[in-house]
N, C-alpha and C positions, 0 to 999 in steps of 0.2 A: 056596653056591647055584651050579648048573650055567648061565652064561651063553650056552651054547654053540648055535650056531643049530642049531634040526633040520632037516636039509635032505631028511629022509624025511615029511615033514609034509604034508598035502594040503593044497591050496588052499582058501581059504576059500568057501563055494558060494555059486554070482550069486544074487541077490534075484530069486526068482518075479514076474514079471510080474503087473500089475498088471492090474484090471479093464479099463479103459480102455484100456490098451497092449493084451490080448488081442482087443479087439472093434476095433479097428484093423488087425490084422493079419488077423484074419478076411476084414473088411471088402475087405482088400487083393486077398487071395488069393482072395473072392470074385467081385471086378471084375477079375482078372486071367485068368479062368476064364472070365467071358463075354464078354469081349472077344476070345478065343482060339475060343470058340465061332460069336460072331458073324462073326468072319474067316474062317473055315472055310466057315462057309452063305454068306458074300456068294461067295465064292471057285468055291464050288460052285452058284449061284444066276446068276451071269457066264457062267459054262461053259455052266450048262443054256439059260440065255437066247439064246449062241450058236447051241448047237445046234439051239433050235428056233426059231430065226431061218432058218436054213441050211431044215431039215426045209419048212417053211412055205412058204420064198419057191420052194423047189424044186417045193412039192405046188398052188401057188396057182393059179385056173383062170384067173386074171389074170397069172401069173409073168415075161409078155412085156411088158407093159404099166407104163404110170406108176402108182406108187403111191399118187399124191395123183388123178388121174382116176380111178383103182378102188380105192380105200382097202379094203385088207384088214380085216378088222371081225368080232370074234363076233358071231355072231346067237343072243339068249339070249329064252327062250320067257318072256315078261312077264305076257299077262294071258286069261284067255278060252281061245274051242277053236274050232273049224272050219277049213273047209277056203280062206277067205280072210284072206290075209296081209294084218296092218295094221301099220306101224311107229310107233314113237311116241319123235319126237322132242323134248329141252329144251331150250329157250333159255331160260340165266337168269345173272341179272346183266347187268353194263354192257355194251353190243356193244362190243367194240373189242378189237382187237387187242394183244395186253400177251402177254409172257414171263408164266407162269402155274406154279404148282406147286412144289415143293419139290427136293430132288436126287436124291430114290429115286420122283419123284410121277410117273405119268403123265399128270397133267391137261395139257388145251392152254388158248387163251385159246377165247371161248364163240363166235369166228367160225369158227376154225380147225375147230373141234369140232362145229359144226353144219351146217358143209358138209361135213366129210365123211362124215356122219351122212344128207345128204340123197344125196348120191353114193352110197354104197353103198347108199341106196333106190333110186334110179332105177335104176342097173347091176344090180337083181335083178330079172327079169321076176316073180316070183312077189308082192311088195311091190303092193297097188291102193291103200292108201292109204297118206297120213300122219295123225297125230296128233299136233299139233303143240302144247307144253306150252309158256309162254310166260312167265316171270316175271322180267321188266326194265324199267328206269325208263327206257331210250333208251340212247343212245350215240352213235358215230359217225355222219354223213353218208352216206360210201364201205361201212362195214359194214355198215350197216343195208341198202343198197339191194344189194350181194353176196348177203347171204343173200335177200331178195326173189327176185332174178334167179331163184338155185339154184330154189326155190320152183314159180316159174314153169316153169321147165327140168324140173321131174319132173313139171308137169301137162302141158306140149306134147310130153313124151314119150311118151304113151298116152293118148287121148282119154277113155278111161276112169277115169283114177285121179282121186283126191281129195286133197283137203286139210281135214282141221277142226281147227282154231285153240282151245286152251282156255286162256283167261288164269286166272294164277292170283292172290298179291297183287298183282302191278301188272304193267298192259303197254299201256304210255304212250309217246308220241314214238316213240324206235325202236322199242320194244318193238310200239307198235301198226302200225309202218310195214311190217314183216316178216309182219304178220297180215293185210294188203289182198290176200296171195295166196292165201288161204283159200277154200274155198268158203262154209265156214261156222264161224262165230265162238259159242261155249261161252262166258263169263264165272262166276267164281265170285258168289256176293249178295257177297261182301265185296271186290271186286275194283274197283281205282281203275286206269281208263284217258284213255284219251284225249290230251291237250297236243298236240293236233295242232300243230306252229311248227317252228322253226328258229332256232337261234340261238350266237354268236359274243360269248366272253366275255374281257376283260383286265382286268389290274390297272393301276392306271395312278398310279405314283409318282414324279411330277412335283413336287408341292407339297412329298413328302417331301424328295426329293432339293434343293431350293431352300432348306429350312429345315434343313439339315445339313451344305449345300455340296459335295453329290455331283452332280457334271456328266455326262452319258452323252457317248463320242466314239464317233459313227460314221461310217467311211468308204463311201457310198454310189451306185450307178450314176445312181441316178433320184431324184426326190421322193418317192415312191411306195416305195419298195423297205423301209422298215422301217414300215411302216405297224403299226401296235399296238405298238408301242417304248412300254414302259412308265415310260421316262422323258422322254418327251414326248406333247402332246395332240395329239389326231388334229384333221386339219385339215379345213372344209370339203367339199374334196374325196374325201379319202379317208371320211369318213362316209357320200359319197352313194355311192361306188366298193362300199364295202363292206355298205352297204342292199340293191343294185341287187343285188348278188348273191347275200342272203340270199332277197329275193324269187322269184327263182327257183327258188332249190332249195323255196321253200314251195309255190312253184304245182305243181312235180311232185310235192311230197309232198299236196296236195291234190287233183289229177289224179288219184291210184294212189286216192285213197280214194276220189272218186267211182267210178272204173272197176269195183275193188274192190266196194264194197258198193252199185253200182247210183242212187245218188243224183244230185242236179244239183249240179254244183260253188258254185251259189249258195249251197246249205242247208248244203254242207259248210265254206263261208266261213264262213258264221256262229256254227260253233262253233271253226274253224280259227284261235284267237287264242291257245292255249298251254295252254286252260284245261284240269282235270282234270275227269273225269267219275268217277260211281258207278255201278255195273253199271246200277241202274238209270232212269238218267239215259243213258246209252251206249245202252239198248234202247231209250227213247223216239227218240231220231237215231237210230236204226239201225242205231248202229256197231257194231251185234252183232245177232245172231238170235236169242238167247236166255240165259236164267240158270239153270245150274246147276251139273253136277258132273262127277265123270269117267266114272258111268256113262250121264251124257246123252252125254257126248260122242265115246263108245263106240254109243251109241241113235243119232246121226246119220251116224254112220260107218258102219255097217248100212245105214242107211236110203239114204243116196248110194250106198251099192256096189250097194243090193238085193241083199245076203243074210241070209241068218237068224241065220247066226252068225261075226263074226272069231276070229281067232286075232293078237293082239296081241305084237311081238317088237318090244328093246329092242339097241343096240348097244353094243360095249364095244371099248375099247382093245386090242389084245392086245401084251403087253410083249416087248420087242424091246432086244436089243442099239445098237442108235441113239438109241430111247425115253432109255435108261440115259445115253448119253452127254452128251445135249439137256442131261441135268441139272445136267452138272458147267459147260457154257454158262451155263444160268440163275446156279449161285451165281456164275461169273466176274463174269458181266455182274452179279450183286449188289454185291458186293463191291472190284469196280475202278472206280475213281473216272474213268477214263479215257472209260467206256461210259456213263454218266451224260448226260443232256440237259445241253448245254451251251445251247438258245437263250436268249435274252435274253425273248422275244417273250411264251411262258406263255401262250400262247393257245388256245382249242379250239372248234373245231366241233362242235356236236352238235345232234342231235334230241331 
């Protein structure tokens, strides 16, 4: 027998892949393809954004001017026809101020977004009304009464123009504090308003800290300087410091709602204890005109402007090379523990 190697021999041939190994490699070469794609349009999506950034601010009739006192803005045709302009604004969710949206989002937070939604009302002489959409449970103090202001500021801008307020689920505390600049207030039937109040909330873990033997050390200028220290009880003093000045902010938010909707500040006491109201519980007090829908609230916006027919336009973001950047902010500020609330305090004001 010939033991002799044959070195002309071919190799023996690889084992065909398997099902599983096939639809893996597929898999691969398919996410490797749209990743290559998607690099591409972001790449080219960047550029174009530049350029019509550049294009824009060079064609702007405001190009001279602050871009937050004349907020560039599409004007996108929403609802209705004729020859009077009504803008129709939303406030919805918490007032308050917060980094908002994602890293490709252009959302802002719902203050940010709503002033300059009323800015680019007022800076259009063609705008007579607003319509203002309303669905928030309150928020801030300071937020709430900003957007008021702006409100104000597009009605003392033109003697003629209006305001109609249309709550939709809830527009309560701040949500109703921003609607006392209304001319007139809309309610859905299913619509919870009202909690007219004010009020300041802490955690206060004292007793925990006592039965686990966690001590707080603060270094302080005054008595007064850590007042709502969660690991001590508020003293005497500061209870009545911090009373005195919720009462305040409650007589101006009771003040705007008499001035607002025309009543005596005694009647508005009387429901001015935090309670909620149902639309129609809210039209009995007054604190509306009426109940219904979006085309009543369309039917009073006519009826205040005296014409026959509006023309209803909404606004919109338009995305921007800055817009783009905000975003990579927000994930920082997500993501770094550095930018995180350091107080101790965990306190809030709100409506």
């Amino acid at each position: 027998m010939d033991h002799r190697e044959n070195h002309n021999a071919s190799p023996p041939a690889s084992p065909k892949p398997g099902l599983a190994q096939r639809f893996v490699r597929g898999l691969i070469r398919t996410l490797r393809s749209f990743c290559i794609i998607l690099g591409v349009l972001f790449v080219l999506g960047l550029l174009g954004s530049i350029l019509a950034e550049r294009l824009l601010t060079g064609s702007s009739a405001h190009a001279d001017r602050g871009v937050d006192e004349f907020p560039d803005m599409r004007t996108v045709w929403s609802y209705g026809e004729g020859n009077v302009v009504v803008a129709r604004i939303g406030v919805r969710g918490p007032i308050i101020r917060a980094q908002m949206g994602g890293l490709f989002s252009l959302a802002q937070d719902p203050v940010t977004s709503a002033l300059r939604m009323i800015r680019a009302a007022q800076n259009d002489p063609s705008i007579k009304a607003i319509i203002l959409e309303i669905d928030s449970p309150g928020g801030g103090i300071t937020a709430s009464d900003v957007i008021y202001k702006a409100l104000m500021d597009f009605r003392a801008s033109d003697s003629d123009r209006r305001i109609v307020a249309l709550f939709e689920d809830v527009a309560a505390s701040g949500g109703y504090y921003i609607a006392t600049a209304a001319n007139h207030i809309v309610a859905h039937p299913t619509t919870i308003t009202g909690s007219i109040g004010v009020l300041i909330s802490s955690l206060n873990l004292k007793e925990f800290g006592d039965k686990y033997g966690i001590r707080d050390t603060t270094i302080k200028s005054g008595a007064n300087k850590d007042m709502l220290n969660p690991w001590a009880d508020l003293t005497d003093e500061q209870r009545e410091l911090l009373q005195a000045m919720i009462d305040q902010m409650h007589t101006r938010f009771v003040d705007l709602v008499a001035l607002g909707r025309g009543l005596e500040e005694s009647k508005v006491r009387e429901i001015a204890d935090g309670r909620i109201l149902s639309a129609q519980e809210a039209l009995r007090h007054k604190l509306i005109d009426e109940i219904g829908y979006w085309s009543d609230a369309m039917a009073s916006a006519r009826k205040l402007l005296g014409a026959d027919a509006i023309r209803v336009v909404r606004y919109e973001q338009r995305f921007s090379l800055s817009s783009f950047l905000k975003g990579f902010q927000r994930l920082r500020v997500a993501i770094d523990p550095r930018f995180w609330p350091r107080s101790r305090m965990m306190y809030m004001w709100s409506l």
